[in-house]
DRENTORTI-897957 format. One line per 4 residues: number of its first residue (from 1); their letters; for each residue x, y, z negated of C-alpha. Coordinates in steps of 0.5 Angstrom, whole numbers, always signed. Layout:
# DRENTORTI-897957
NUM) a) X Y Z | ...
This chain:
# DRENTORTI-897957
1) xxxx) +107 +198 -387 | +102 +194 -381 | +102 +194 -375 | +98 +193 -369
5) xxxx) +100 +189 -362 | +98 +191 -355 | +93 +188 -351 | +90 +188 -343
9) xxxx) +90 +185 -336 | +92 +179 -332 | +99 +180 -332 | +102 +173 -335
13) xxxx) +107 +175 -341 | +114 +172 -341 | +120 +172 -347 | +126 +173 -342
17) xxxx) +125 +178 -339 | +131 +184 -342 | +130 +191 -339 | +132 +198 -343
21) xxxx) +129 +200 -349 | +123 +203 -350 | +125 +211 -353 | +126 +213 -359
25) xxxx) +130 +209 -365 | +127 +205 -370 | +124 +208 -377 | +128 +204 -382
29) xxxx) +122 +202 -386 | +121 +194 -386 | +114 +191 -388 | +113 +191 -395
33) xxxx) +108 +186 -395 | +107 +182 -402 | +108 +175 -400 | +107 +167 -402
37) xxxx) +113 +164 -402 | +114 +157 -397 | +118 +152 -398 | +126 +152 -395
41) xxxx) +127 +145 -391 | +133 +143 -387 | +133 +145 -380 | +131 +140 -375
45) xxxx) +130 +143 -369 | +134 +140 -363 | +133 +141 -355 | +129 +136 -353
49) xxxx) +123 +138 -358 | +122 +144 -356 | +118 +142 -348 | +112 +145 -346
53) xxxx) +106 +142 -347 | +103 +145 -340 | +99 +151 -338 | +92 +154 -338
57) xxxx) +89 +160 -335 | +84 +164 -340 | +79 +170 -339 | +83 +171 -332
61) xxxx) +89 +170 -335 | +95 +164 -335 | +98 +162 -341 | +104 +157 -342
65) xxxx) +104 +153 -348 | +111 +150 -353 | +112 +144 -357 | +115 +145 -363
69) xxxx) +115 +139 -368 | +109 +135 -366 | +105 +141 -366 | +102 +145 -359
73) xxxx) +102 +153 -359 | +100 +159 -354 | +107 +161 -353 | +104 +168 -351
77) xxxx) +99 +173 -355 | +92 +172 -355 | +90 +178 -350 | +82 +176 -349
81) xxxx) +77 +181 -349 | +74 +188 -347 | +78 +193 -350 | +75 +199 -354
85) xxxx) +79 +206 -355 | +79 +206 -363 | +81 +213 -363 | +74 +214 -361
89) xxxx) +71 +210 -366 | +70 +204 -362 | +69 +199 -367 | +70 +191 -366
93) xxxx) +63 +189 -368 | +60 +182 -368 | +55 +181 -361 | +56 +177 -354
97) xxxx) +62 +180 -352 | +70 +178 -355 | +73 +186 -356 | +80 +189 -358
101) xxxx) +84 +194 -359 | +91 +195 -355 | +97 +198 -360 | +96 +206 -360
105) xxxx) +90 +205 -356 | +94 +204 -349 | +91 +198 -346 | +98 +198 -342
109) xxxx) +100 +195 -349 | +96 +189 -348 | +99 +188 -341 | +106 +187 -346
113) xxxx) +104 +184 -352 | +97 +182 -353 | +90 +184 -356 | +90 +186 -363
117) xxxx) +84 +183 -367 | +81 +184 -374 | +80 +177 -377 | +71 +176 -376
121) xxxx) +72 +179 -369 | +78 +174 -367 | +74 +168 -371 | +68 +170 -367
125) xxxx) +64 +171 -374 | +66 +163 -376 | +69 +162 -383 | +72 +155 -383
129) xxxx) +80 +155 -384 | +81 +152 -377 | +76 +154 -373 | +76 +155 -366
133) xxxx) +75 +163 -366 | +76 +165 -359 | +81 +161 -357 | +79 +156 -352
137) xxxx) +75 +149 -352 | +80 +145 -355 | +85 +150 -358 | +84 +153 -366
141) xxxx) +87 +158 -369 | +92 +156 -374 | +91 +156 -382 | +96 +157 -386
145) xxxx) +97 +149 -387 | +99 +149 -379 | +104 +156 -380 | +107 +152 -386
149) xxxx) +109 +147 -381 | +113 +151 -376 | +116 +154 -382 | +118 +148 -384
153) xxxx) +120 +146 -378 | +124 +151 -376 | +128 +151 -382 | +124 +154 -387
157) xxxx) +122 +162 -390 | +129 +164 -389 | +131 +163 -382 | +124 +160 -378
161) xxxx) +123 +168 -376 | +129 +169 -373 | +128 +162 -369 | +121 +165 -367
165) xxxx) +122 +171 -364 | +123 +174 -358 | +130 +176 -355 | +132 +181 -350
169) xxxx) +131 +189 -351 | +125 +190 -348 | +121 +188 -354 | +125 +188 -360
173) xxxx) +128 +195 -362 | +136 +193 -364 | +139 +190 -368 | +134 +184 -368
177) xxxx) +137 +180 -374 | +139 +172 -372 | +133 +173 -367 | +135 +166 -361
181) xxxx) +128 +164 -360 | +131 +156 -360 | +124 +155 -362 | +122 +158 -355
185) xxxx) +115 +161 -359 | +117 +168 -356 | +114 +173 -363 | +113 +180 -360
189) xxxx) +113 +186 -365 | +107 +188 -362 | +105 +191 -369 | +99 +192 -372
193) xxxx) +93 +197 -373 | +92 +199 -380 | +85 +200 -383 | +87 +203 -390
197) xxxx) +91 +208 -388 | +87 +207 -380 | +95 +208 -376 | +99 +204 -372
201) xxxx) +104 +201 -374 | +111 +197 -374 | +112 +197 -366 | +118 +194 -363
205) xxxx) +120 +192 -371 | +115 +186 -373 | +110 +181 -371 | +104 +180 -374
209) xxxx) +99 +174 -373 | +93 +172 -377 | +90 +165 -379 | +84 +162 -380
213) xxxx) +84 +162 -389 | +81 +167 -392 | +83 +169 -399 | +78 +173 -402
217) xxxx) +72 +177 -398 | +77 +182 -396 | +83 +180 -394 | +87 +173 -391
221) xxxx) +93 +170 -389 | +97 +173 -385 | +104 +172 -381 | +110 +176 -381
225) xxxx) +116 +177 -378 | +121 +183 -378 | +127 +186 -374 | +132 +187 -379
229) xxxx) +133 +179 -382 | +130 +172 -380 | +124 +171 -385 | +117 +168 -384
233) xxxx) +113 +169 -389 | +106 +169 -390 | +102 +174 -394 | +95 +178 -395
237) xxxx) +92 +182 -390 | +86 +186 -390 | +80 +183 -385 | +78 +191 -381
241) xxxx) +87 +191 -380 | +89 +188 -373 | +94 +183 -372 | +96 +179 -366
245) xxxx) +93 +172 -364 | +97 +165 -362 | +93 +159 -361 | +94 +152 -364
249) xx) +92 +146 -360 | +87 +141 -364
């Protein structure tokens, strides 16, 4: 099932931090998504490829940046924008102001993992593979040529999820499967809105990012990583859901 991020404030995220777990246990269900395969390469990450790229201060807020291989990412989730109560029925729409949604219609979620976007929003209505959407001048967000890359930088579809994510216990429900975080890219399972069934979804079990790549005048590519193993692997969502957002520098 799908899942929305949490998204607000100024406050700067960071992947290191170990705190008690939130409540209640897990449900066992991982995501059933129908996905694309990927390639499986060899592993090539090693210490010194993995430096930072710099900072950058955004809508209020600090985000700190990891190379990986020879791309540049946000090493947190996109939190931009005004936040809209969706139990209110407060729909992110095209106009003059960036709009999301905090997982559970808490903005403190924001403050945690993030805002959560649907696609046109989190474009700004272009339609481009690769188009700059609400990221900052001179950033894009990744289509799925630029996530094929860190996959296959990272080993591939079987073990790049578990070099991605986030370790610790404030984020991820335990057992986080093979998570290190070698990569640094710092994955919060923020979760994910569901437009079909309109529930929130996979907190604390699986990160969800977009990309940029439509598939047909519904659906697009997206990322997934789940808590019970290591994969990353692409596969189709629904526009109106909302999912988390990292950019990827030009």
């Amino acid at each position: 099932m799908k899942t929305t991020i949490k998204a607000f404030g100024m406050v700067v995220l960071w992947c290191t931090i170990t705190l008690s777990s939130f409540g209640q246990n897990p449900k066992d269900n991982p995501p059933t998504h129908n996905v694309p395969p990927t390639s499986t390469g060899q592993d090539t990450t090693k210490p010194a490829d993995t430096t930072s790229c710099g900072t950058f201060e955004y809508g209020g807020q600090v985000y700190h940046t990891i190379i990986i291989g020879t791309q540049c990412w946000m090493k947190e989730n996109m939190n931009l924008g005004n936040w809209l109560d969706q139990s209110q029925n407060q729909t992110q729409q095209k106009n003059a102001t960036v709009e999301k949604y905090c997982y559970g219609n808490d903005f403190i979620n924001c403050d945690l993992w993030g805002g959560l976007y649907m696609w046109e929003e989190m474009l700004h209505y272009e339609t481009t593979p690769g188009a700059q959407g609400i990221c900052p001048s001179g950033w894009h967000v990744p289509d799925s040529k630029d996530w094929k890359q860190v996959i296959r930088f990272l080993g591939g579809t079987e073990l790049a999820g578990g070099k991605m994510k986030s370790t610790g216990n404030r984020d991820w429900w335990v057992p986080n499967v093979g998570a290190s975080n070698s990569s640094q890219f710092c994955a919060f399972p923020g979760g994910y809105f569901d437009f079909v069934t309109q529930t929130w979804n996979d907190v604390h079990n699986a990160a969800y990012f977009w990309s940029s790549e439509s598939i047909s005048t519904t659906t697009s590519v997206g990322l997934q990583l789940i808590r019970k193993g290591t994969e990353a692997e692409l596969y189709e969502e629904y526009n109106p859901s909302a999912l988390s957002l990292r950019c990827i520098r030009d």
